[in-house]
Each structure stands twice: as structure tokens, then as C-alpha cells.
N, C-alpha and C positions, 0 to 999 in steps of 0.2 A: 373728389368723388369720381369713380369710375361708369360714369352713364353707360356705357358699352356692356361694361358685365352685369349690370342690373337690369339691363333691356332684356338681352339675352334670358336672365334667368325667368322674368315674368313669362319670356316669352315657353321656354320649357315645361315652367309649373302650367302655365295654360294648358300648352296641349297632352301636358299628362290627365288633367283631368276632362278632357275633350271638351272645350270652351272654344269656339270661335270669337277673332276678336272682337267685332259687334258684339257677342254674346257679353265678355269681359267689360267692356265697356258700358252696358245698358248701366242706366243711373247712377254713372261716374264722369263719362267726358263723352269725345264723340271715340268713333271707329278709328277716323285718321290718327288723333290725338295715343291711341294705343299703340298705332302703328310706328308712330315719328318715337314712340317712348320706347318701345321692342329694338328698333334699330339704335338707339344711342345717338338720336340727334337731339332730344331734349330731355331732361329730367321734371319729373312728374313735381307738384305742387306736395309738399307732406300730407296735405290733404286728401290730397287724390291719392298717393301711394299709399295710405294709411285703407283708403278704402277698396282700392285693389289687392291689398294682404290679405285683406278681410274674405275676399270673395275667392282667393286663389289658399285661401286656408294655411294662412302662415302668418308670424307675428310682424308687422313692422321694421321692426329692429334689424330681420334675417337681412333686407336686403342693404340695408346700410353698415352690415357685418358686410356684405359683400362688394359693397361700394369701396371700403374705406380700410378693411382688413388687409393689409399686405400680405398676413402667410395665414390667411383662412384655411388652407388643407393642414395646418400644424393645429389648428383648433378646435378643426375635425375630429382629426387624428387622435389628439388628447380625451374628443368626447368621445372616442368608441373606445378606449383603450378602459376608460372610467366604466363603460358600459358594459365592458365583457370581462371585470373584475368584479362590478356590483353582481350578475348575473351570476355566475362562476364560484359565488361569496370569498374571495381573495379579501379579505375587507383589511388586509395591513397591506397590502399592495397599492389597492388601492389609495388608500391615504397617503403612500411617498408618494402617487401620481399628483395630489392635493400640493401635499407640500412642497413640492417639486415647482409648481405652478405658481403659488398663493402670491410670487412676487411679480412674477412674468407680466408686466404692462398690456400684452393680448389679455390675459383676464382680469387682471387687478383696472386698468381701467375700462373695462368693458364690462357693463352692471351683468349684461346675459351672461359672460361667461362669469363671472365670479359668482352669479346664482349657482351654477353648474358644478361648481369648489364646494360650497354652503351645502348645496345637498348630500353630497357626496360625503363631506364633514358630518353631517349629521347623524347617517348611517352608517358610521363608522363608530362614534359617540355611542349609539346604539347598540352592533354586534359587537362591539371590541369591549368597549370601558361599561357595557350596559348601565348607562347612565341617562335614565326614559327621558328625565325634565331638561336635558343639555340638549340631547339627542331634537328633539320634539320644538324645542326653544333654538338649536339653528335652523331648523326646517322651516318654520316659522317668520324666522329671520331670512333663509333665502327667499323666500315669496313676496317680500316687503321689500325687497332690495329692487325687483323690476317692475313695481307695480301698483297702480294710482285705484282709489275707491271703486272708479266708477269704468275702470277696464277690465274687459271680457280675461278672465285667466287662457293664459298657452296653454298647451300640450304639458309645455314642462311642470309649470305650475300646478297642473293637475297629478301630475306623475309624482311632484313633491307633495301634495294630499293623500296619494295612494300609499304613500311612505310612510304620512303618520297615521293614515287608515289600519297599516296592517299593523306598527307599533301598538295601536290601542287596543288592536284585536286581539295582543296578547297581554295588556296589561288593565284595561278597564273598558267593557263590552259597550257600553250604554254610550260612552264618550266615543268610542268605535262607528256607531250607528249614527249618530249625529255627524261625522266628519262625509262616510259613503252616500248620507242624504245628500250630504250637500255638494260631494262630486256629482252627484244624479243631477243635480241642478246647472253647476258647471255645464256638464255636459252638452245639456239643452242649446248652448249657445254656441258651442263649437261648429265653423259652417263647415267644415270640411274636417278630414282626419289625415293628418299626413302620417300616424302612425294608429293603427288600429288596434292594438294590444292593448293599449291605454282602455279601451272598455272591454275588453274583453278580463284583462284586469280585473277593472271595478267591478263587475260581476259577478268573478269567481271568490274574489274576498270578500266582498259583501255577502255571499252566499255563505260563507264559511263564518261569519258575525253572527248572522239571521240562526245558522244551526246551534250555535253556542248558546244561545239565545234561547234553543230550545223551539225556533219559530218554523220548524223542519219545512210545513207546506209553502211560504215563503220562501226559503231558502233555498228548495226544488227549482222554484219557479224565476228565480235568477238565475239560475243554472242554465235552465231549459232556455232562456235570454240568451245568454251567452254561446250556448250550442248554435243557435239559429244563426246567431253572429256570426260565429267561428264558420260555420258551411256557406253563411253568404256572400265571405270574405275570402274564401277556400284557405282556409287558414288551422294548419294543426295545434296551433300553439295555445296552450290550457285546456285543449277538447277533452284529453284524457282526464285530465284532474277536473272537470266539469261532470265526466259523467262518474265519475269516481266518487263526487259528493253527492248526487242523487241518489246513489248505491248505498253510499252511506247513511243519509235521511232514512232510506226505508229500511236499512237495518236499521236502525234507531227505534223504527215505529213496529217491529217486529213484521213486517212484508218483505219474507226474505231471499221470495221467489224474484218479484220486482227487484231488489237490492242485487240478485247474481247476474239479472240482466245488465243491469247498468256497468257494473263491475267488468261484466265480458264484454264492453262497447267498451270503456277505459281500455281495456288490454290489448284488445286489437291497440288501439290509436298509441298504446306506448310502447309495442314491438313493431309497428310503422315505423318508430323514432328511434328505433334501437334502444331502448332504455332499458335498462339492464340493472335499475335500483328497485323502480318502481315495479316492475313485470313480476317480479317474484312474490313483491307483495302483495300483489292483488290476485295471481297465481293464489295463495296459500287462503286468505279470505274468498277465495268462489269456492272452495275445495272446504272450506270449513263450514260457507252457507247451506253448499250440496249435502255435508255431512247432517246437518241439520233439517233437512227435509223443508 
């Protein structure tokens, strides 16, 4: 185990979220005891490091990934490459990235990373072979792979909920709704966010559940969540498509005047982005609402 590079990292993560060590410390050890564990002269009790994850908003496991991983940037590396194929919908790309790996001993015996394969697998089961019950039955399966009764879900873990949130959102609403409760409750115990998208996510898709649902004032009103999110976080990502579904809602409800405003706050925020799919469309919908008086 490399105590130097786990010192180090605590010591990063701390003061990215601007923690003094006393402050890190309060009802874990003393002040010194953070200090001798930041510099690499001692390694923390699993205890105590289980409860400094906790407080610096990251799971356990990261830093004994980084104690003990000899080529952690190759694992990185694999997870962003997965990430901007899932994003991108590359979804046979991404799968040789899958199979490429599934033997590689960094993930095959690393539970986190072979979660990270499992997901991945899943939704590809999904957009590829659309096959709900495979699809839904490995995602299921990844979250069971890192993960005991009575431990608080990761990030990731939620993000493989948000997977089967949005599967059910197009295949059966009600079961949809019952999954985004129960991210809403996840959530609650998350102490920190090392990635904020993740609710900002839940938000927009559960908004988009709620309208199918036909629950439009509801629906809004995640939205309006999420907005607030997104500006407290100064964060462009889903803003557009956040006020695009409120635009929507009150088309729905014949408020068509409300609906074009929303619509021209989407539009601005996706020619910020240079989006050049979405623009036109919503272009053509304010121009159809105006027509309509």
C-alpha cells in the first residue's frame, strides 16, 4: 500500500472542498493524527479511512484504488473513454471498450471497476440488442457486485439507477417512478457531490416521468429544482432541456404564452452550447406557439 499517495490525495480532496484539517478530523481522530496520515507517515485504521471517505465525499474503495493500483491513470483513462462513448451514444464502441477489458485483472479483480464494465454492458444490452429484462438484470447486477445492505449507494451506484430510471421511463412509467423515488432518497445521504450532474440528472428525468404521467404541475416543479441547481452550481448542463420541459408542460396545459417563454430561455442556453440539433427545434416550436397567439 502506498501511504504517500493516499496522504496526498486526502489531503487534496480536503482542501478542494475547503476543510481544514481540524475541521476533517472533528469526530474521527485528532488534528495531528490527519496530519502524520496527509504526509504518509502512517496509514489510517479502515475505520477511520472509511469515516474520512465519508466526510470528504468519496467511497472507500477510491483510495485503496489508489494505494494499491499500479496503473490507476490506465483506469482512468478506460473510465472516461466509456464515458464519452456512453454520452456521445457510440454504444458498439463502447462495448469493444467492455470487451477489451472484461479480462484485464485492473478490472476483473477490482469489484469497482468490473461495476464500471457491468454498467456499461447493460446499456448496451439496451440501445443495441434492446433487450429491457438483460439490459435492467446486468445493471442490477452491477450494484450488487460493490455493495453490502446496509451501505450508503456511490455516485456510481446512483448513476447505474439513473440508467434503469430512464430504461423504464420508456418502457413502463409507474415502475419508472418508483425507481426516481428512490434515487430522491439515495440522494439524501450523499454528503458531498464530487459530481453534480448526477442530480441534476435525477431531476430532469424524473420531470420527464411526472409529464408522461400526465403530472405536468409536478413535473414543472422538478424542473424549476433543477434550474435552481444548475445556477447554484453555475452549471450549463441540462439547463436547456430543463426549461424546454417546463415550455412543454404549459404547452400541454394550453398556456402557450408561458410555454414560448420557457422555450426562449432553452434557446438562449443551447446557442451558449452551440447546439446546432436542438436550436432549430425549438426555433420552429416558439414560431409555431407565436403563430398561435
Amino acid at each position: 500500500m502506498d501511504f504517500s499517495a493516499v496522504g496526498k490525495k486526502i489531503k487534496e480532496l480536503r482542501k478542494n472542498i475547503g476543510l481544514s484539517q481540524e475541521e476533517l478530523s472533528e469526530g474521527i481522530c485528532t488534528q495531528a493524527q490527519i496530519s502524520k496520515i496527509e504526509k504518509g507517515i502512517v496509514f489510517p485504521y479502515a475505520s477511520t479511512l472509511y469515516l474520512i471517505s465519508q466526510k470528504l465525499g468519496v467511497d472507500v474503495n477510491y483510495f485503496f484504488d489508489i494505494g494499491m493500483t499500479p496503473r490507476l491513470d490506465y483506469v482512468q483513462e478506460v473510465e472516461k473513454q466509456l464515458k464519452i462513448a456512453r454520452r456521445e451514444h457510440r454504444f458498439n464502441e463502447m462495448m469493444e471498450i467492455v470487451k477489451a477489458e472484461e479480462e484485464n485483472p485492473l478490472f476483473a479483480q477490482n469489484t469497482k471497476n468490473s461495476q464500471n464494465l457491468l454498467w456499461h454492458k447493460g446499456i448496451y444490452f439496451y440501445e443495441v440488442e434492446k433487450d429491457v429484462n438483460k439490459a435492467i438484470k446486468t445493471m442490477e447486477e452491477a450494484i450488487e457486485i460493490n455493495h453490502s445492505v446496509t451501505k450508503v449507494y456511490t455516485e456510481r451506484e446512483i448513476e447505474i439507477l439513473l440508467s434503469i430510471g430512464a430504461i423504464l421511463g420508456k418502457e413502463n412509467l409507474e415502475k419508472a417512478l418508483l425507481v426516481f423515488e428512490e434515487i430522491s432518497e439515495r440522494l439524501k445521504h450523499l454528503p458531498h457531490f464530487n459530481d453534480y450532474t448526477i442530480k441534476t440528472r435525477h431531476l430532469y428525468n424524473y420531470s420527464r416521468v411526472l409529464t408522461r404521467l400526465n403530472q405536468l404541475k409536478e413535473s414543472s416543479d422538478y424542473c424549476e429544482k433543477g434550474i435552481k441547481w444548475c445556477l447554484e452550481k453555475d452549471s450549463l448542463y441540462l439547463l436547456g432541456q430543463l426549461h424546454y420541459q417546463i415550455g412543454y408542460n404549459h404547452e400541454l396545459l394550453g398556456n402557450n404564452e408561458s410555454a414560448k417563454k420557457y422555450m426562449q430561455k432553452a434557446l438562449v442556453v443551447f446557442e451558449l452550447q452551440n447546439d446546432h440539433v436542438f436550436s432549430p427545434l425549438i426555433r420552429n416550436k416558439i414560431e409555431e406557439l407565436t403563430e398561435l397567439g
